[in-house]
N, C-alpha and C positions, 0 to 999 in steps of 0.2 A: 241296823248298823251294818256297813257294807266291809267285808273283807277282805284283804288284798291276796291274791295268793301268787305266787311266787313263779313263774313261769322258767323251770330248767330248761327247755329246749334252749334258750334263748343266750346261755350262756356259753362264750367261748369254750371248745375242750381246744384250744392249741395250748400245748404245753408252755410254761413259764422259760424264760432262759434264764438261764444263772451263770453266774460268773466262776467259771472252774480257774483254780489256781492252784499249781501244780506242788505237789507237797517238798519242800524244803531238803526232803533226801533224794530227792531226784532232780533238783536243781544241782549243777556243776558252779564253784565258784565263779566265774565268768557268768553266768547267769543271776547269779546273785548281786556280782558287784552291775550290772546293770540296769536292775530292780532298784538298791539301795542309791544310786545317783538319780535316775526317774523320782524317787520319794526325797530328794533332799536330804540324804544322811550324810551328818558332818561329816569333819575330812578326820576326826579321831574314828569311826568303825569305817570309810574307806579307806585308810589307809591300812587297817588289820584286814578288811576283805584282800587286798590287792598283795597281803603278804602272803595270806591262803589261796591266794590264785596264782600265785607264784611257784607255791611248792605243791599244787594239785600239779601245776604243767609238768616241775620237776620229777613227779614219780610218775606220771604218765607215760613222758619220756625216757624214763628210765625203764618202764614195762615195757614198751615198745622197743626198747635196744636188748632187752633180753629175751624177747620173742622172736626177734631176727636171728641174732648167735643161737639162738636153738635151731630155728630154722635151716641157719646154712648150714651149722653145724650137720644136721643130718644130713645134707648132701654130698658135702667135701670126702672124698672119697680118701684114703693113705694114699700120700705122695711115695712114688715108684722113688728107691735110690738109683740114679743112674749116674753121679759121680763118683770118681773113684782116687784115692789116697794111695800110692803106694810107693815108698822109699824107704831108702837103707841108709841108716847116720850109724858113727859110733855107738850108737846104743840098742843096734839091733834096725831089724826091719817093721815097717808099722804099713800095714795094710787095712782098709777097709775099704766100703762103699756110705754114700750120705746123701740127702738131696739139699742143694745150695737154694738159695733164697728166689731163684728166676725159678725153679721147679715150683717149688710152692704157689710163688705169684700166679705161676699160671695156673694152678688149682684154682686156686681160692678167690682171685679177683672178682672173677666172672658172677659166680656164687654171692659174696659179699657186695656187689652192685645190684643183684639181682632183687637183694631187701635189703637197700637202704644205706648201707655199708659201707665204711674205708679206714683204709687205715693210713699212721704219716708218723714219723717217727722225728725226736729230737735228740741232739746229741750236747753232751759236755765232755772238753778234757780238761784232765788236770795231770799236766808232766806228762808219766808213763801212763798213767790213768784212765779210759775212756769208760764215760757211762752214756748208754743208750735207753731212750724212753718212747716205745709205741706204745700210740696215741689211735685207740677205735674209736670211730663216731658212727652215730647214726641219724640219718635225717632228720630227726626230732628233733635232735639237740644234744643228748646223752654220749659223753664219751668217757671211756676208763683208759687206763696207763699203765703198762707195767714197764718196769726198769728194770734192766741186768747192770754190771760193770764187770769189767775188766784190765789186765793191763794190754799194752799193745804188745801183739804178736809180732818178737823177735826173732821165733826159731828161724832155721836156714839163714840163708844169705838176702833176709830183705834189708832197705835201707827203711830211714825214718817214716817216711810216706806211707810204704807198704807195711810194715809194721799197725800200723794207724788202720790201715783198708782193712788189714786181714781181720781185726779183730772186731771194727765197724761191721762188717760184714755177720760175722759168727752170731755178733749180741742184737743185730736184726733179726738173724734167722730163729733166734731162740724166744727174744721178747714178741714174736708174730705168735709164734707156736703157743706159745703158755697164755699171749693175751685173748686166743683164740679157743682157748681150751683143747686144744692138739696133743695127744698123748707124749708124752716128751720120750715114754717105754717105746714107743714104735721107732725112735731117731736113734741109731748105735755107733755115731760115732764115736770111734776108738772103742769100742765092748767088741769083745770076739777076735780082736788083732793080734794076726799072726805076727809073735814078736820071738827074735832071736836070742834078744837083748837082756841084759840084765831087770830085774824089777825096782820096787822104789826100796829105798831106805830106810830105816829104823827110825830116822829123823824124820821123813816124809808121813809115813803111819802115824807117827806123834801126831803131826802136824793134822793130817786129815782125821782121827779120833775126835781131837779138838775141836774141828773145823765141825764135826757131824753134832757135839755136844754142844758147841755153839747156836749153832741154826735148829737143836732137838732134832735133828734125826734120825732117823730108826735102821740101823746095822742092817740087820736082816733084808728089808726092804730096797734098800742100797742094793748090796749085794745081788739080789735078783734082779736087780735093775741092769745091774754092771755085768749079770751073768759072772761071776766071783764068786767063791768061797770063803774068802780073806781080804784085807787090804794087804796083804803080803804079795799077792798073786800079780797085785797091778803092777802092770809093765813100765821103767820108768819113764819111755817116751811118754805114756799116757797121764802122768802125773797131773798135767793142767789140765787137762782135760776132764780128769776126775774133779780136782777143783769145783771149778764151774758148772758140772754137772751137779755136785752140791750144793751151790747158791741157787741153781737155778729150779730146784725139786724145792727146796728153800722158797724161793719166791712164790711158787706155784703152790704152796700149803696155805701163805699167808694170804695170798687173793682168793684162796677156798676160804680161808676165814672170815675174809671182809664182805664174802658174799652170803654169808649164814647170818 
């Protein structure tokens, strides 16, 4: 009875192929939703893929616009004050120095195109009312907002126009800053003014206490802010100006918030 015996030389060693297919957490929704149209999956789980690929892009973009503000942010260097305030009304002399909105621009532009970056602001009025809202984007798609308001700047002898510019102008310069994350401590305008002039009033202090319990803001904090010791201390020229320096340390808590 004869044998067969089994001859291994004879058999292939070239390796098997196999079909790899990439495991499921390392596919990006986009990947996925191209897989499940290839196999025919109805349009009830493409249309939940195409919602997950929607807001995979959305937080991507969103990473991506806050790796750029880090970025430029380490670049942008403190803007030099080299404007300068100084006049004498009834209420005393007010002097300082500030940097206007062309100074910054030219910081920051260059920096902020360099990743990705811009900014474009929109305005509403209402009567004496102006609210201003910059708008950063980033190439991806991602952009945030922040708004200040104001009334328009009446002091001195502007007319309606001017009134309007001055204050358009101020709530650019401050909504850049905060929507940039720009120390708002390093801008002093009206802190440290050499004033002649009377301070604010008993009614004004009310008014500003309110205004700090309002928004929760913190005295102390303020004060080192404003370089003060008091809300007594403030000059009444400066009165608005503290204002808004309140709303706008105000606004700059609540965009720290929405970003935790």
């Amino acid at each position: 009875m004869n044998s067969e015996v089994l001859d291994l030389s004879k058999v292939s060693d070239r390796p098997r192929q196999e079909l790899r297919v990439a495991p499921v957490a390392e596919m990006n929704p986009s990947q996925m939703l191209a897989i499940a149209v290839q196999r025919g999956t109805d349009m009830d789980q493409l249309s939940k893929l195409m919602d997950l690929q929607e807001r995979w892009e959305k937080n991507q973009a969103r990473k991506a616009f806050e790796a750029a503000i880090a970025m430029a942010k380490s670049e942008i260097k403190p803007v030099q004050k080299k404007r300068e305030v100084d006049f004498t009304s009834q209420k005393g002399r007010t002097h300082y120095m500030y940097e206007d909105l062309a100074l910054i621009a030219n910081e920051v532009d260059p920096i902020l195109a360099k990743y990705g970056l811009s900014y474009r602001y929109r305005s509403q009025q209402d009567a004496k009312h102006l609210s201003v809202t910059c708008v950063v984007a980033h190439r991806d798609g991602h952009s945030e907002e922040t708004t200040l308001s104001a009334d328009n700047d009446e002091s001195g002898n502007k007319n309606s126009i001017q009134a309007i510019a001055s204050a358009a102008t101020y709530l650019q310069r401050y909504t850049l800053k905060l929507a940039l994350g720009l120390s708002a401590s390093k801008d002093d305008d009206g802190r440290g003014a050499t004033t002649a002039g009377p301070t604010i009033s008993e009614s004004q202090i009310a008014d500003l206490e309110a205004l700090i319990t309002e928004h929760g803001g913190n005295k102390g904090r303020l004060f080192k802010h404003l370089k003060i010791n008091s809300l007594a201390e403030i000059p009444a020229a400066n009165y608005k100006f503290v204002v808004e320096e309140i709303q706008s340390l105000a606004a700059a808590r609540e965009r720290a918030r929405e970003r935790t």
